[in-house]
N, C-alpha and C positions, 0 to 999 in steps of 0.2 A: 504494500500500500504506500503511495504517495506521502511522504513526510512533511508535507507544507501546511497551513493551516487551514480550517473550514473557514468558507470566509462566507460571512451573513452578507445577509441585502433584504432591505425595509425598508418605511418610510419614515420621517424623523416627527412621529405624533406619537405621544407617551401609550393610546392602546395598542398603537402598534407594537411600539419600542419595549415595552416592560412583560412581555411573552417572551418576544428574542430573546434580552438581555438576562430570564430564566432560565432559557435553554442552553445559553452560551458557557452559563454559569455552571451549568452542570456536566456540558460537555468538558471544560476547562473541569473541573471534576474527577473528569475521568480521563484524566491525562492530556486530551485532545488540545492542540494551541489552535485557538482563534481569533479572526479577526475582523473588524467591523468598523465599515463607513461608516462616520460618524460627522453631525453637522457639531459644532462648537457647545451647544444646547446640551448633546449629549455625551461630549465625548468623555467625562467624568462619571458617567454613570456606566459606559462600556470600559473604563479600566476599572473601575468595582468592579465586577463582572469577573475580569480576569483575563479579557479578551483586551485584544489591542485595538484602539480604534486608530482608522484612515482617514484622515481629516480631510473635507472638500467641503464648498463652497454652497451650500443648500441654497435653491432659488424660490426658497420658502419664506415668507415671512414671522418672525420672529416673537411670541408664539405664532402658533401656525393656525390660518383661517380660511379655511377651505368652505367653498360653495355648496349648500346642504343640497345635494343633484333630487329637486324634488320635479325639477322641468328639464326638456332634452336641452337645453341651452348651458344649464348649472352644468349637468352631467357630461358634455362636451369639454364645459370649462375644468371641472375637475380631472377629466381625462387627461387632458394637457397637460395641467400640472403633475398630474402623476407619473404622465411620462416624461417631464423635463427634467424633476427631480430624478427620475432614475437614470435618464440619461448621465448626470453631474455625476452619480455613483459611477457608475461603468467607466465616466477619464478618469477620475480619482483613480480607479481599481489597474486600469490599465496602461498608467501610469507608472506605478509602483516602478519604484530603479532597483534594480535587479534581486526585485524579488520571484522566489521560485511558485508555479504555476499552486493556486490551492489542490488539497485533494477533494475539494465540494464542495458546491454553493446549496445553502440553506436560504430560501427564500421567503418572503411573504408575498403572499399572490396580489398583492396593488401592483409588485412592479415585476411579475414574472415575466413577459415577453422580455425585459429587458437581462435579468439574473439568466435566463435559458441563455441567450445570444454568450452569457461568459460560459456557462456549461457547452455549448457547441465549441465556441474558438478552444477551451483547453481540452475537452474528451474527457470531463468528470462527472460525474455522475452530480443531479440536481434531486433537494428535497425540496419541496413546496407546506409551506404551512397556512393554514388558512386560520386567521385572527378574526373574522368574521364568520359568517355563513359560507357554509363547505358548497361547493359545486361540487356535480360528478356526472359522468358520461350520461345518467340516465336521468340529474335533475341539474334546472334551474332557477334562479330565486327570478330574472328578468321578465317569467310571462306573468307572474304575480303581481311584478310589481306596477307592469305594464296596465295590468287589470285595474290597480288602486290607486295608478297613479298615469290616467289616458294620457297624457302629454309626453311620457316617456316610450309609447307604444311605437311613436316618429323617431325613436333614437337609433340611427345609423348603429353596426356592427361593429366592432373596434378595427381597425387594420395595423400593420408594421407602421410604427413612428418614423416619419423620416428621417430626422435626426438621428435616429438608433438604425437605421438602415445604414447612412452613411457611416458612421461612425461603425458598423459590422464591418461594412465592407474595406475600410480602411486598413483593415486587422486582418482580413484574407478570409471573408466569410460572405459568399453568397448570396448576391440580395434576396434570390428566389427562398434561401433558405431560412431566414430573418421570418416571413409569413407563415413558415411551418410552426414556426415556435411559438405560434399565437393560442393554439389547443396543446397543451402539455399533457405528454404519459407519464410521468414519472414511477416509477416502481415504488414509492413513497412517500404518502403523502399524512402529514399529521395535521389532525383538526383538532382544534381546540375546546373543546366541548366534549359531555359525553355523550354516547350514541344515541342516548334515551332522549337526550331535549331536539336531537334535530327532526326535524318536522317528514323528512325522507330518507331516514337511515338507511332503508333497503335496499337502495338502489349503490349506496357503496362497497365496491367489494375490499372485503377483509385482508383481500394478500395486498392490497398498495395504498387502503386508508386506514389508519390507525386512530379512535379515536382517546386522545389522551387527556383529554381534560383540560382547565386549564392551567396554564402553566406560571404558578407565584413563586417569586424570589423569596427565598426566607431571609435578605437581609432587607424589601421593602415591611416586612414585618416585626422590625426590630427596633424601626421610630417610633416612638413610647405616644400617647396621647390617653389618658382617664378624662372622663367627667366631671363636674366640681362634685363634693361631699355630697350636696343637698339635693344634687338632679336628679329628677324624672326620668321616665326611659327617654334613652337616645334615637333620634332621627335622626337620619342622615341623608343631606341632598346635595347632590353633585350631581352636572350634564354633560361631565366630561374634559374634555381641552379643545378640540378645533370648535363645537358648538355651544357655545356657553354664553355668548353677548347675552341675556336674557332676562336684562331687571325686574323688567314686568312682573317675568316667572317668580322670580326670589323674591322679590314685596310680598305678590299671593303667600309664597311659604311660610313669611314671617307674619303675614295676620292669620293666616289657616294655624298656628298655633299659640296664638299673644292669649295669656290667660289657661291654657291647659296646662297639663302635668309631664309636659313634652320637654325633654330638650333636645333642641334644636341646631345641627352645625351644619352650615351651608359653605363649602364649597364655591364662591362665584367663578374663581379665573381671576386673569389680569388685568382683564378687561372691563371690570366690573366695579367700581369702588363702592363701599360701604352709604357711602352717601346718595347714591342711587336708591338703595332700598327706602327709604322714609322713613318712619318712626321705631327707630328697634325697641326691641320688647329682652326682657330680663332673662328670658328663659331661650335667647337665642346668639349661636357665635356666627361670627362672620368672619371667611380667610377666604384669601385667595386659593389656598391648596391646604391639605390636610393631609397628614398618612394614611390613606384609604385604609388598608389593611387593620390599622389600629384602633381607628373608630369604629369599624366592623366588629369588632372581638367585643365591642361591648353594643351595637347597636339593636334596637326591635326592630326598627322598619327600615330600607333604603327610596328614599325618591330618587330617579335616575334618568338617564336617557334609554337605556336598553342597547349603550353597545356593548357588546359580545365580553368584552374584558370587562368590565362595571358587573355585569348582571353576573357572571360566573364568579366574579370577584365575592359578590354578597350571598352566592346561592354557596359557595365554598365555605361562607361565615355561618351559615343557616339563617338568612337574613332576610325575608319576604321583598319583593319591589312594588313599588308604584312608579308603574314604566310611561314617562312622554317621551318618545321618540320624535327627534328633530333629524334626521332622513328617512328616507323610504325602508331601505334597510335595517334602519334600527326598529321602524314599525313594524317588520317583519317577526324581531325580534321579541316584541314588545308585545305581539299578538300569541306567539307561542309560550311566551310566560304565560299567559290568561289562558289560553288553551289547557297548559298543564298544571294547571291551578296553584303558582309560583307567586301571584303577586296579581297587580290589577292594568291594566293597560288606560290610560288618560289619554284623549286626542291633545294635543298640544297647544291648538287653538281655546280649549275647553277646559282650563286649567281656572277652576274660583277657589276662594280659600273653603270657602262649605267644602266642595268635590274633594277637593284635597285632604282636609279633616275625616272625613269621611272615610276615605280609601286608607285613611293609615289606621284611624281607628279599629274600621273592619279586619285589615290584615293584623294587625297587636293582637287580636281577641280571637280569631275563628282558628279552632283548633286542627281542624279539617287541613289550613294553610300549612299552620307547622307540621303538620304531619308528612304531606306531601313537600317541604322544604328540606326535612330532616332526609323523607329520603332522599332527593336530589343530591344531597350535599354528601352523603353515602356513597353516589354512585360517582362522584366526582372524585372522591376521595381514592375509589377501586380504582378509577381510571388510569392512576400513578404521575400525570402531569410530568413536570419537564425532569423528572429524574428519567422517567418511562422513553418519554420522550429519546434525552440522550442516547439512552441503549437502544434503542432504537434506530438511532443514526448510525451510531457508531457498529450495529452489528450489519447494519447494510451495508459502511462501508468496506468492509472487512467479505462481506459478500461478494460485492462488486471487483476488489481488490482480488479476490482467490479466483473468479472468473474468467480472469481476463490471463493468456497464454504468458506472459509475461511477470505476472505476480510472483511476491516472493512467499513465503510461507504467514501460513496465516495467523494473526495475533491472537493473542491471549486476551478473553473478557473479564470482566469483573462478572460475581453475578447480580441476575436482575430476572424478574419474575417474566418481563416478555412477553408476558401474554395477548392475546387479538384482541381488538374490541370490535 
């Protein structure tokens, strides 16, 4: 097997980033050196990690605020961005002064076409992770969403970037071959979730998706944060980091509970100042960021947006949600929480402090909830998340590495339970 590092490729938005930077953690674990693009934002949380970060020039704004693609226009514009940012990864990577070829790109699927193009030009094998809703050969989330959301029904099909076309082709790769890499086989792919919450499990086959759950760093669980002496059970609302401008939303929060036996920590962002919400109330904090994980460990209820790291994040804590989803996708998400009786799904537009009161109070109280959270949080737990994960990588590549006519003898594992999901 190739002795150079795995080298990540993501997008530089903390649900993306904080799965990777798990898995990197546990690869580096298990001996593995890795390495990861890194915008400036992050590159301090990928040497925690263990991994090295490659620094390039992210053409993101700083935090990052992307277009909620609720119209084919957004969705376009988000497209771009997704793939200019990935393109900046790829010179960063290719770049690199004489550094030797990795033995595998670990991707997340916002910028797979562009992580495939570095698996084609070296001949290394690609894993793809999916940090949201998994696709597979027999499903996808786009007629759905088409259906809830008509204006996205007109959304053109994605094609090869041109930018990432020329830039293949500069490196001795094919333009016709750049379009292939737009549907990916990978022999591997890990989803982050367990198999039980996705809405079409069935349709994934077992020898090349793995569902692992998700995947938390145990040093993001190690920032300390308790309740004061005298508080009420805890809420917690956060909408995440790219979607969060949402004063309006956070005022509602803080009068849906001025006067209960709630306490209250919200979450805004950076974009948010405290002075925006109006009249704070005694039994409520206001930060821009919180240690998710920590307030978890003591929280009853989450208000949230329902992306995929949030909702797994609190269903991990046994944490019920009251999910507003501010894209398409996260209402996807948001719909299958209420589906599997995890928490309550809010339209976004329809957010009063009554509705809100309400939905959390319900969730606190219906035992029915905790019961089906407990098990959720069970089955995520079986799942194994990014220890699972690693072995998982690592015994594919060791796979791939004994495969090939050239390989040298195959390594030694740690053990790990390895099981399908």
């Amino acid at each position: 097997m190739r002795d150079g590092p795995v080298l990540f490729a993501g997008i530089p938005a903390h649900g993306h980033m904080i799965p990777a930077l798990a898995l990197a953690e546990s690869l580096v674990a298990r001996g593995l050196p890795v390495e990861f693009p890194a915008s400036e934002e992050f590159a301090d949380a990928v040497r925690a990690s263990g991994a090295r970060p490659l620094a390039y020039p992210t053409t993101w704004p700083v935090p990052a605020a992307l277009p909620a693609p609720r119209t084919a226009a957004d969705a376009l514009e988000l497209r771009a961005m997704l793939a200019g940012e990935a393109v900046a990864q790829v010179r960063a990577v290719l770049a690199r002064p004489g550094r030797r070829p990795p033995r595998a790109v670990v991707y997340d699927t916002a910028v797979g076409p562009a992580a495939r193009v570095l698996t084609a030009l070296w001949g290394v094998p690609g894993v793809q992770v999916f940090t949201g809703v998994a696709t597979s050969p027999g499903f996808s989330l786009a007629p759905l969403l088409a259906e809830r959301y008509p204006d996205l029904a007109g959304l053109p099909p994605a094609g090869p970037d041109p930018a990432l076309v020329r830039l293949a082709a500069d490196h001795g790769l094919a333009r016709d071959r750049v379009g292939a890499l737009l549907a990916p086989r990978e022999r591997l792919s890990l989803v982050l979730q367990p198999r039980a919450f996705h809405q079409a499990a069935q349709t994934f086959s077992p020898d090349a998706f793995a569902f692992v759950g998700p995947c938390l760093s145990r040093g993001r669980a190690r920032t300390p944060w308790r309740p004061p002496p005298d508080a009420g059970p805890v809420l917690l609302v956060a909408l995440g980091t790219l979607y969060n401008r949402r004063p309006a939303f956070y005022r509602s929060c803080v009068e849906a509970v001025r006067g209960t036996g709630w306490h209250a920590v919200l979450a805004v962002g950076e974009r948010v100042s405290p002075g925006e919400l109006g009249r704070g109330a005694p039994n409520v904090e206001v930060h821009a960021r919180v240690p998710q994980p920590s307030v978890l460990a003591h929280a009853r209820v989450m208000v949230c947006h329902a992306g995929m790291g949030s909702t797994m994040e609190a269903l991990a804590a046994g944490v019920p949600l009251v999910a507003v989803p501010q894209t398409p996708e996260q209402d996807a998400v948001a719909r299958r929480v209420q589906e599997l009786g995890l928490g309550v799904r809010l339209p976004p537009g329809g957010v009063t402090p009554d509705r809100l009161r309400a939905a959390v109070d319900l969730l606190a109280t219906d035992q029915g909830t905790r019961e089906r959270v407990a098990r959720m949080r069970s089955l995520i737990r079986s799942a194994g998340g990014a220890d699972r994960g690693a072995f998982l990588i690592d015994a594919h590549l060791h796979r791939t590495a004994a495969a090939r006519p050239s390989a040298g003898p195959r390594g030694r594992h740690r053990s790990s339970p390895g099981r399908k999901a």
